[in-house]
C-alpha positions in Angstrom: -0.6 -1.1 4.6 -2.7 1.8 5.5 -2.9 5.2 3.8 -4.5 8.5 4.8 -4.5 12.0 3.6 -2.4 12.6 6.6 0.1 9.8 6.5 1.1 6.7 5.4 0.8 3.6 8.4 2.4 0.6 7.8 1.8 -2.4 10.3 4.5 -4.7 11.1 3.5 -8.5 11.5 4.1 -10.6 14.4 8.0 -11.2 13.4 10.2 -8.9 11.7 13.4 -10.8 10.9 15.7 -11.9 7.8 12.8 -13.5 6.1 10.5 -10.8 5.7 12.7 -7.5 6.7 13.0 -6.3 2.9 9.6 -6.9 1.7 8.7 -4.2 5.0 11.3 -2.6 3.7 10.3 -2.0 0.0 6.7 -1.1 1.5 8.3 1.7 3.7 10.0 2.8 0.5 6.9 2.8 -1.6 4.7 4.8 0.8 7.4 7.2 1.0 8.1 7.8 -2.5 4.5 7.5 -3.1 4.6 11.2 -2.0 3.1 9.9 1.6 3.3 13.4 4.2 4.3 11.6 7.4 5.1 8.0 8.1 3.7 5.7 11.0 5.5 2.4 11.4 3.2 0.6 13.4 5.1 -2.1 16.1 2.6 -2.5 17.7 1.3 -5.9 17.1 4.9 -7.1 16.3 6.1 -10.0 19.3 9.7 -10.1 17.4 12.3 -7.9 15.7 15.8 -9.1 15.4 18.5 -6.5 13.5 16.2 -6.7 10.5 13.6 -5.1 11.9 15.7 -2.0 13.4 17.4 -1.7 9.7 13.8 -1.6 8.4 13.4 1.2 10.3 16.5 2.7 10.1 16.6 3.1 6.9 13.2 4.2 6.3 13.9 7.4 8.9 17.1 8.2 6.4 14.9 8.2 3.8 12.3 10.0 5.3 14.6 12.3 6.7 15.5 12.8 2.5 12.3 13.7 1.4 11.7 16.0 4.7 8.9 13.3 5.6 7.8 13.3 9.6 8.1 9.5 10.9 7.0 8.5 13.7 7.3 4.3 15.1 4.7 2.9 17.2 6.4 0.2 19.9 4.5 -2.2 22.4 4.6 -0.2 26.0 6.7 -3.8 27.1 8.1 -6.7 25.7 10.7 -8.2 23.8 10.4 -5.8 21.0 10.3 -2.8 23.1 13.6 -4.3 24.9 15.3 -4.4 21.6 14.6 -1.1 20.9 16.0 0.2 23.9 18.9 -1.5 23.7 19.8 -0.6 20.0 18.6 2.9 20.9 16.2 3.4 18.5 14.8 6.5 20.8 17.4 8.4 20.0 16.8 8.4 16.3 13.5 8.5 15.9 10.2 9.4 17.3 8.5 6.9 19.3 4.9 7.0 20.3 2.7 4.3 22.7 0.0 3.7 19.9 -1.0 5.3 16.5 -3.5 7.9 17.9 -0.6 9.4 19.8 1.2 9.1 16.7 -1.2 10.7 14.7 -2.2 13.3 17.2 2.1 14.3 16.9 2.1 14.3 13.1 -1.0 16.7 13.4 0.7 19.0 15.4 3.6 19.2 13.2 1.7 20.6 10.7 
């Protein structure tokens, strides 16, 4: 877990599912209620996400969302992850970006 004066990242291991989903979860939380001013959920290394993963963030945009906190989720261009995503259609709830500096470039401009 990453923080910044700008935002809070928080990088996603290789697999996101039933085993580790609410530890990411609690770290979301954390950085949020930590006062964090935007949110980067970093995806970018992650190979596989199962429903877990999409509550993960899910639930971190509603809380976000609370505490008028800008999120943004970083997903691999391709991929199994990126599939999921699609499918569940994450896109339309939140922000996605290709990679972090995109990400933070957005969050900078929201300012």
């Amino acid at each position: 877990m990453e923080s910044t004066e700008t935002c809070g990242t928080l990088t996603f291991p290789a697999e996101v599912d039933l085993a580790n989903g609410e530890a990411i979860l609690a770290q979301a939380m954390e950085l949020l209620d930590s006062g964090a001013p935007a949110l980067i959920l970093d995806l970018s290394g992650c190979t596989f996400c199962d429903s877990n993963g999409l509550s993960v963030i899910t639930r971190s945009q509603l809380r976000a969302s609370e505490l008028g906190v800008p999120m943004w989720v970083v997903l691999p261009p391709r991929g199994f992850v990126r599939r999921v995503s699609e499918v569940a259609g994450l896109q339309r709830r939140v922000a996605i970006a290709p990679d972090v500096a995109t990400a933070r470039e957005a969050l900078a401009a929201h300012r």
